[in-house]
C-alpha positions in Angstrom: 0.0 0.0 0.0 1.0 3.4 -0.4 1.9 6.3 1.8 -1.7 9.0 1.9 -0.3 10.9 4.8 3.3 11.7 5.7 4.1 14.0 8.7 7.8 14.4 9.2 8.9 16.5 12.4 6.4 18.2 13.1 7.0 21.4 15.6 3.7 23.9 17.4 4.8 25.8 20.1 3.2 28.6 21.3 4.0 32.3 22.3 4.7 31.8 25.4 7.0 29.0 24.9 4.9 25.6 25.5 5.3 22.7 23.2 2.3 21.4 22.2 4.1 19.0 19.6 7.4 18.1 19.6 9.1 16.8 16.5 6.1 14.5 15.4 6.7 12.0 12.7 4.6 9.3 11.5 3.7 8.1 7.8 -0.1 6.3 7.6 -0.9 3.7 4.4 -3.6 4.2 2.3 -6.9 2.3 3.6 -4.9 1.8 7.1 -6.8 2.8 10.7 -4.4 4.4 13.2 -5.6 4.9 16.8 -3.9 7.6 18.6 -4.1 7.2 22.3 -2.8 9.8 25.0 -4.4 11.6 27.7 -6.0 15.0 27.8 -3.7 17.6 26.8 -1.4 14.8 25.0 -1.3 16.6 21.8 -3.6 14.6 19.9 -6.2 17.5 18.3 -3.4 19.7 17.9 -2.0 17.0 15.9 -5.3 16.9 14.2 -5.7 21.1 14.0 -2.0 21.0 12.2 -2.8 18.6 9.5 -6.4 19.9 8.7 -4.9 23.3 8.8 -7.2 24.8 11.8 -3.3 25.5 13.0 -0.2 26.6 11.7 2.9 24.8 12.7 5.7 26.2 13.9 8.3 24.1 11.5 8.0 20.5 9.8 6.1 19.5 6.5 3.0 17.3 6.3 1.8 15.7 3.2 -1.4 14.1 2.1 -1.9 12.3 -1.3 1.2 14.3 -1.7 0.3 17.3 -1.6 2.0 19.9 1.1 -0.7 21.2 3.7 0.7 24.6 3.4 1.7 25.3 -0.2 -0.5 23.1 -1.9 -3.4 23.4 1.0 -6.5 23.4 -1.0 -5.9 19.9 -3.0 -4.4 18.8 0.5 -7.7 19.5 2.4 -9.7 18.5 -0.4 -8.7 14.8 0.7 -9.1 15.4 4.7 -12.5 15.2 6.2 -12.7 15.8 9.9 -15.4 14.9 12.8 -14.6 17.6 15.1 -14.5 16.6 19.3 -17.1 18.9 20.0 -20.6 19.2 18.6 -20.5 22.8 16.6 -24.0 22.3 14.6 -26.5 24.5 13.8 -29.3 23.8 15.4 -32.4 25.0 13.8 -30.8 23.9 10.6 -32.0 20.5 8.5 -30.3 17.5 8.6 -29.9 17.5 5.0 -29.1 20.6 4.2 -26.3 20.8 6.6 -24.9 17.8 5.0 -25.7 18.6 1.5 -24.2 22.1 2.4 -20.7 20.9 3.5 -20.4 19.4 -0.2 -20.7 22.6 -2.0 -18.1 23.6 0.6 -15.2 22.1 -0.8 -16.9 22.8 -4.7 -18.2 19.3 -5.3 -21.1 19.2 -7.5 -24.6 18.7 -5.5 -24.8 14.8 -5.8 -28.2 13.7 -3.8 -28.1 10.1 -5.0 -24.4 9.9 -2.7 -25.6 12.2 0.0 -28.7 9.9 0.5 -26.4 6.8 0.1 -24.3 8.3 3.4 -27.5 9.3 5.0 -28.6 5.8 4.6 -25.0 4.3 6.1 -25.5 6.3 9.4 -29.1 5.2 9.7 -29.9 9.5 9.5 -32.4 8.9 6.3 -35.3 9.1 8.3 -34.7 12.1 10.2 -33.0 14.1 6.8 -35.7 16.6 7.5 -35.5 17.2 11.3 -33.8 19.8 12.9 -30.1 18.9 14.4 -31.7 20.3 17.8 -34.2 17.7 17.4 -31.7 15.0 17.5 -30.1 13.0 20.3 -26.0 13.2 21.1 -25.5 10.3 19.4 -27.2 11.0 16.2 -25.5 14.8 15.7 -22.0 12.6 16.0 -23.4 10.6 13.5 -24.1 14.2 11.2 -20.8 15.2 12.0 -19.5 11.9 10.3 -22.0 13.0 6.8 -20.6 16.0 6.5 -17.3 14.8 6.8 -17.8 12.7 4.1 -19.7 14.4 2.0 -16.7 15.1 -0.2 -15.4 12.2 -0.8 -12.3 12.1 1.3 -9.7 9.4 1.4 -8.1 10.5 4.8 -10.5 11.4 7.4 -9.7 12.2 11.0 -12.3 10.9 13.8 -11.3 13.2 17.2 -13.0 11.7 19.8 -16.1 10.4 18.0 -17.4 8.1 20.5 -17.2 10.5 23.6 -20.2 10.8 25.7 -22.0 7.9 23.4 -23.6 4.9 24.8 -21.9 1.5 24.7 -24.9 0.1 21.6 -24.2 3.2 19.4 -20.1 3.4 20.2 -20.2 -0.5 18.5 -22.3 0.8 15.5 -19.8 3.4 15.0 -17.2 0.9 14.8 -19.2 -0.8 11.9 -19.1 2.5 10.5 -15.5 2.5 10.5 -15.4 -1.3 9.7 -17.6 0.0 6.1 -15.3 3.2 5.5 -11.7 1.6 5.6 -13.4 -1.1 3.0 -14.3 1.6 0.6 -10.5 2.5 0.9 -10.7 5.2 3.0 -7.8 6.1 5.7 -8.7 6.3 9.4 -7.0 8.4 11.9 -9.1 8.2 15.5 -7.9 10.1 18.9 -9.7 8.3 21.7 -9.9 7.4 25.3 -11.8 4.4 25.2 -8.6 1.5 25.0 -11.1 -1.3 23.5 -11.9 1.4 21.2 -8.6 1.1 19.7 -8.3 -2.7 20.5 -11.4 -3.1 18.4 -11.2 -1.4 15.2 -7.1 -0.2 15.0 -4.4 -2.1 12.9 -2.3 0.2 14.1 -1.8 1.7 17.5 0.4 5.3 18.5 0.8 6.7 21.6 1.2 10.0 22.3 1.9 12.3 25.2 3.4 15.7 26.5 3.6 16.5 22.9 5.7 13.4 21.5 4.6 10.3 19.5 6.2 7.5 22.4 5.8 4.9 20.0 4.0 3.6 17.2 3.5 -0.2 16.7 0.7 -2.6 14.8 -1.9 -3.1 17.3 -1.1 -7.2 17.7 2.3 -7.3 17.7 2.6 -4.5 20.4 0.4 -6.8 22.8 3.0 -9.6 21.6 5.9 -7.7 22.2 4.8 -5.4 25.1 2.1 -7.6 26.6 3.0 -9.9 29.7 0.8 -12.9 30.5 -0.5 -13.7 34.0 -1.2 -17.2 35.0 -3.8 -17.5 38.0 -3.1 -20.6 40.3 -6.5 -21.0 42.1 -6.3 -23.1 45.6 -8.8 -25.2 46.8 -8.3 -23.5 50.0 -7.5 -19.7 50.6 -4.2 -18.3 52.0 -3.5 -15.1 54.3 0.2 -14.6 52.3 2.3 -16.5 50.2 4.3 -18.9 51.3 7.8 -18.7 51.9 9.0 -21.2 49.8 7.1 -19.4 46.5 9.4 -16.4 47.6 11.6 -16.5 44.3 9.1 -16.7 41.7 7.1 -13.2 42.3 4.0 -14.1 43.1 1.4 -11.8 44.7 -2.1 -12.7 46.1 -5.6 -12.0 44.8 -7.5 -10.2 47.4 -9.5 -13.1 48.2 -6.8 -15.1 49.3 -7.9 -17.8 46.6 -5.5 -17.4 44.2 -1.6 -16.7 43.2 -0.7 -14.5 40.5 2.1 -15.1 38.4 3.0 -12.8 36.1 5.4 -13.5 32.7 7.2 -12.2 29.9 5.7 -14.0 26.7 8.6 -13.1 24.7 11.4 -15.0 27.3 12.3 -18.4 26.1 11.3 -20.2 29.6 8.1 -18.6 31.2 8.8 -20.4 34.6 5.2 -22.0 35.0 6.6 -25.5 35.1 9.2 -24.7 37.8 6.6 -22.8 39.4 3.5 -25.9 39.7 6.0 -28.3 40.8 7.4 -26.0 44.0 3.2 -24.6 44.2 3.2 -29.0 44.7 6.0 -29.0 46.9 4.6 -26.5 49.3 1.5 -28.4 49.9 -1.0 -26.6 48.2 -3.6 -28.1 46.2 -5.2 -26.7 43.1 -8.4 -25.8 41.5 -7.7 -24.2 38.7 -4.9 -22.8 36.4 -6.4 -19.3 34.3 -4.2 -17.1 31.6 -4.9 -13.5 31.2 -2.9 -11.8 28.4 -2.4 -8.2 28.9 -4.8 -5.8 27.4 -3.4 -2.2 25.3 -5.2 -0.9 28.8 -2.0 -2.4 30.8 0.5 -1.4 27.6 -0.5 2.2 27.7 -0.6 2.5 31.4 3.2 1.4 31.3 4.3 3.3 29.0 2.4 6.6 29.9 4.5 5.3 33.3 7.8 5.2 31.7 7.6 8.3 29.9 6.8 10.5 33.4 9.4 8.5 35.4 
């Protein structure tokens, strides 16, 4: 696949001398979705702002479809559609005319046969005739994603798109996505929610105090990063562990029930074996042996960790 979007060291700082990116770089494939996860003030819509030209950066280049954002910007933005983090509709407008509207915007020719077919996708047909303060949180993200795409762009940029949306309509939103990168088009989504990413990503980047920590495909990060815990559950609870279990690590579930041993998947001996024969030796008796692997919930937490330490 090819390269759509190409940002090489990026730079925004500010007047008073805060860093909102530092020295971003990151290239995205054509037909690729790229979570970007990082906590609030991370960096992540100014990221977002930079590329879609809502801000100027301070030094670096970004290209999409080739084109430079800054002196090639209108065949650039041409390719970029953006669903905003906040809400900014007008409410007494129609449904369909704010969509239909945001197609003349970038000086497509009306096309009602392709704004009905996107009106269809985001189940918004039937209420192309209400007024957006008529509709519920949920279905104004879901005009936010029309208009987006009412242009036809191959890049578009989801900030947040699931935030304050219940858990049925976040997982029809993902279907959304599933729909859009088969059609070809590019995904770049900012979010909080880690199954979010888990869910939908192929890729996932994490950002924070301005700087892209790491980007990494979303399963081989959990293969590489991801630890496995093994749960030994007793037939009969402890109040600590046992002496003699004192080398391998082991820490207690709250209930007493169970020991938790926690491995590196990618060492060449995990221990377990070592560890059930001296769990033998020490008299207990077992229940039950559970694995956990790690979730990007663990992986982010550690490295958001790392990065502050």
């Amino acid at each position: 696949m090819s390269v759509i979007l190409d940002i090489k060291d990026l730079r925004k700082a500010y007047a008073g001398g805060f860093e909102a990116l530092k020295g971003v770089t990151l290239s995205i494939e054509e037909g690729e979705i790229i979570a970007l996860l990082g906590p609030n003030g991370a960096g992540k819509t100014t990221l977002i702002s930079t590329i879609c030209g809502i801000t100027t950066a301070t030094s670096g280049r970004v290209s999409v479809g080739g084109h430079d954002i800054e002196t090639d910007f209108r065949a650039a933005r041409s390719m970029i559609g953006l669903v905003p983090q906040e809400v900014a509709l007008e409410p007494f407008e129609k449904v369909l005319n704010t969509v239909r509207f945001s197609q003349g915007l970038f000086g497509k020719k009306r096309d009602m046969a392709m704004i009905e077919t996107i009106l269809k996708r985001l189940s918004l047909w039937d209420k192309r005739n209400n007024q957006v303060k008529e509709l519920s949180g949920g279905m104004k993200r879901r005009v936010l994603i029309a208009k987006a795409l009412a242009h036809s762009p191959r890049v578009l940029f989801l900030d947040e798109p699931t935030a304050g949306v219940d858990v049925e309509l976040r997982k029809d939103m993902w279907d959304i996505v599933a729909d859009l990168k088969a059609d070809g088009v590019t995904i770049i989504l900012t979010t909080h929610y880690i199954e979010e990413a888990e869910a939908i990503a192929d890729r996932v980047g994490v950002i924070a105090n301005g700087e892209l920590l790491l980007v990494e495909d979303k399963d081989k990060l959990m293969a590489q990063m991801g630890k496995k815990q093994l749960e030994v559950q007793l037939t009969a609870p402890l109040d600590a562990v046992p002496a003699a279990l004192g080398a391998h690590g082991l820490s207690l579930s709250p209930d007493g029930e169970a020991l938790i041993y926690t491995y590196d998947t990618r060492k060449e001996r995990t221990g377990i074996t070592q560890l059930l024969n001296d769990v033998a030796k020490a008299g207990l008796t077992l229940k039950d042996v559970v694995t956990r692997q790690s979730s990007l919930e663990d992986i982010f937490v550690t490295l958001l960790q790392e990065d502050a330490a």
